[in-house]
N, C-alpha and C positions, 0 to 999 in steps of 0.2 A: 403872553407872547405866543404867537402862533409856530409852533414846532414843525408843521407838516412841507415845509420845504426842507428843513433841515434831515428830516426823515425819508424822504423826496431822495437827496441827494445821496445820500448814507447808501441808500436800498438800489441807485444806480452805481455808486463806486462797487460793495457788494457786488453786484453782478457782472461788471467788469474783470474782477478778479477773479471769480468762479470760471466765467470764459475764459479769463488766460489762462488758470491752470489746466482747464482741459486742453486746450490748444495745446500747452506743452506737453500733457502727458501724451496727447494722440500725436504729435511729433515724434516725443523719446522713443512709441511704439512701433512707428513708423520707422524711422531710423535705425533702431536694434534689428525690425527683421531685414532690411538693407544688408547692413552688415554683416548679418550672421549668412543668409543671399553670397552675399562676396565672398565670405572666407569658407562656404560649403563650396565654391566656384573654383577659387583657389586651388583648393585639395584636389577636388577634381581636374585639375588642368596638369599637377604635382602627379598623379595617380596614373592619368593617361599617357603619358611622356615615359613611362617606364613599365609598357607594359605591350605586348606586341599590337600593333594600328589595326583594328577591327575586329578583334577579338572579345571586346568586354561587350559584353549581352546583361549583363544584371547591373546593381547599383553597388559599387561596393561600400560606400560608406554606409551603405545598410546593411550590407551582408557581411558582418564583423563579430569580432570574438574579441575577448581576454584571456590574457596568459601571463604566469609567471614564474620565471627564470631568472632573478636580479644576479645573478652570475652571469649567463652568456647576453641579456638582453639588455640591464645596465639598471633595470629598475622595477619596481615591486609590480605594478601590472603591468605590461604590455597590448597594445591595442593591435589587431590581428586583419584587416580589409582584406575580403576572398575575393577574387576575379574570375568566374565564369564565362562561357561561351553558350551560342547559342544552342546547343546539347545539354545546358548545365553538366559541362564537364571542367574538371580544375582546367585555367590557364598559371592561375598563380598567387601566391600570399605575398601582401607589404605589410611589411611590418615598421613599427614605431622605435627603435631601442635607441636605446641613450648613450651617449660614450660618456664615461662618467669622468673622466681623465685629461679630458682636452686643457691645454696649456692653460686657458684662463676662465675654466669652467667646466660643466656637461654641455653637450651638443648633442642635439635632438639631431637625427637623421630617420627618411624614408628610406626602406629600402624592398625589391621589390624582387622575390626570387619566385622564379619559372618553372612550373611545374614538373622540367627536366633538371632541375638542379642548379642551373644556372643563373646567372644575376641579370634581368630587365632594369636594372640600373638601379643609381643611388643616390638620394636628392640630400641638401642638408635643410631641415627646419626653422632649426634656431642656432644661431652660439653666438659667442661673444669675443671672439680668436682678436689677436693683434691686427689691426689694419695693416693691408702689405704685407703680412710676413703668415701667419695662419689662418686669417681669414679669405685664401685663395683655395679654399675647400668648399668654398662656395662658387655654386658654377656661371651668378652673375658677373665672381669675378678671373675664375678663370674656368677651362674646359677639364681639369684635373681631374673633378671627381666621376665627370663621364668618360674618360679617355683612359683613367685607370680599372674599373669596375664593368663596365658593361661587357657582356656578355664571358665573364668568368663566373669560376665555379671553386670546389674545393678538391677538384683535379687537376685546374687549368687557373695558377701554376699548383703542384702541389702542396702538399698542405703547409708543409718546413717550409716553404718559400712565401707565405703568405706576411712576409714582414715588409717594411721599408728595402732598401738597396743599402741604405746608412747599417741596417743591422743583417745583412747578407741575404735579403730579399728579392723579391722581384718589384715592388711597387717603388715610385718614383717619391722620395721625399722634398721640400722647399729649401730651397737657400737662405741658410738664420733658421730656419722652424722646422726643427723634425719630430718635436714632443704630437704638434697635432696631426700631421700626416699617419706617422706610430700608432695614435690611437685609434683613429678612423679606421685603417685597414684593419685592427683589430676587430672591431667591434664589429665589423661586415663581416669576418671568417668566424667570428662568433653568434651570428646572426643566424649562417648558412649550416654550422653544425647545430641549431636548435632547429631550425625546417628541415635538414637530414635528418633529424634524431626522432622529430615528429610523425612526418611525413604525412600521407595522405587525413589522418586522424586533423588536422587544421582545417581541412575541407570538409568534414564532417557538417550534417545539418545540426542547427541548434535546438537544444532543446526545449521548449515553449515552457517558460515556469519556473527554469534552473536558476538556480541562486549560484551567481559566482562565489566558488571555492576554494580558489587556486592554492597551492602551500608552493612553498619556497623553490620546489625542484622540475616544476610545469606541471603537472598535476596535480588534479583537486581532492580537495579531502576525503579521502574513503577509495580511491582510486586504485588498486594495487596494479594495475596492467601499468603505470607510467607514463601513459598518457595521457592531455587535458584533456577532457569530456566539454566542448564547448558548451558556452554558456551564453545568453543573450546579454550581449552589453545594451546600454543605456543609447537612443539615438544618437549616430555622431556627431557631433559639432567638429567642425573643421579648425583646426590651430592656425593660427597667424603664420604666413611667410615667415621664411629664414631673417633671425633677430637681428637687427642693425644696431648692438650696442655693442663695443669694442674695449679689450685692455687696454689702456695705455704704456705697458709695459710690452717690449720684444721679449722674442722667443729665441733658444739655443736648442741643443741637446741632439 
């Protein structure tokens, strides 16, 4: 029996599926750097909206640090984006912290304080709030979180006042949902008291070779001044727009 068509055909299936899988692998490659494209675009879109129009002269998702505060920041590291100008002088730190308390979850939020102290505003990332009722902390779906934030400070209103109106605040709470308004302004006056408390030391340059060391109270191991010694994080990868997964339960309180 003459075999060599059989062998014939074998040796073109074979190479049909060597082709396809490269096609897909050079697709999937294709595609991830798309995406990763997109969601560095993203941040950056997220970055520039909360920070004053013509001011940023550097990259910041390149000029970033680590820190950790899981007290005021919400969680074990903290990602730290510096904004410069074209002097290379601070304009201002965003920072990543968590509210770890929100009605139906943590909520990642940007927030992005000015090198006077003051708030260049405050985006939400991700949560998972009740539709209608706490997910209006997102500013797709209302102007709240830019209409209560921008441009205050931890003088402006004072510090005691830095609560909702529900618990003798100055910030505006939602009708049915005061659990997540409550935590968000928190977590931004606790934001603002770790960039006071740091201060210029977050503008610091990094150190080329430093191994992040962070201990529990913002600075790194071996540190005794109290403050972090930045450290070169890892290139940034930009995190996914604010999460569109929801409670199905309402909110009180």
């Amino acid at each position: 029996m003459n075999k060599s068509p059989i062998l014939i055909a074998g040796l073109i299936l074979g190479g049909f599926a060597v082709a396809g899988v490269g096609v897909v692998a050079m697709t999937n490659d294709l595609t991830a750097e798309r995406i990763a494209a997109n969601k560095r675009q993203a941040m950056l879109d997220k970055l520039e909206a909360i920070v004053p129009a013509g001011r940023v002269a550097n990259d910041p998702l390149a000029d970033n640090i680590k820190v950790s505060d899981p007290e005021l920041l919400g969680a074990e590291q903290t990602e730290v984006f510096r904004v410069r100008d074209q002097a290379d002088g601070p304009v201002a730190v965003i920072l990543q912290p968590v509210v770890p308390d929100g009605y139906a979850g943590p909520i990642r939020l940007l927030v992005s304080v000015l090198h006077d102290g003051s708030l260049g505003g405050v985006r939400v990332l991700e949560h998972h709030e009740t539709p209608g009722l706490g997910d209006r902390i997102d500013e797709k779906k209302t102007d709240w979180i830019v209409e209560q934030f921008n441009g205050k400070s931890l003088g402006d209103p004072p510090l005691e006042k830095w609560g909702v109106k529900r618990d003798g605040g100055d910030f505006d709470q939602f009708t049915g949902a005061t659990i997540t308004p409550r935590s968000v302004v928190k977590a931004v006056k606790n934001t603002l008291l770790f960039v006071q408390r740091e201060g210029d030391v977050l503008y610091a340059p990094v150190q080329q070779g430093a191994s992040p060391a962070e201990t529990s109270t913002g600075s790194p191991a071996g540190n005794p001044t109290g403050s972090p010694t930045p450290t070169r994080a890892p290139a940034a990868t930009a995190p996914a727009q604010a999460g569109t997964t929801h409670s199905a339960n309402g909110e009180a309180g």
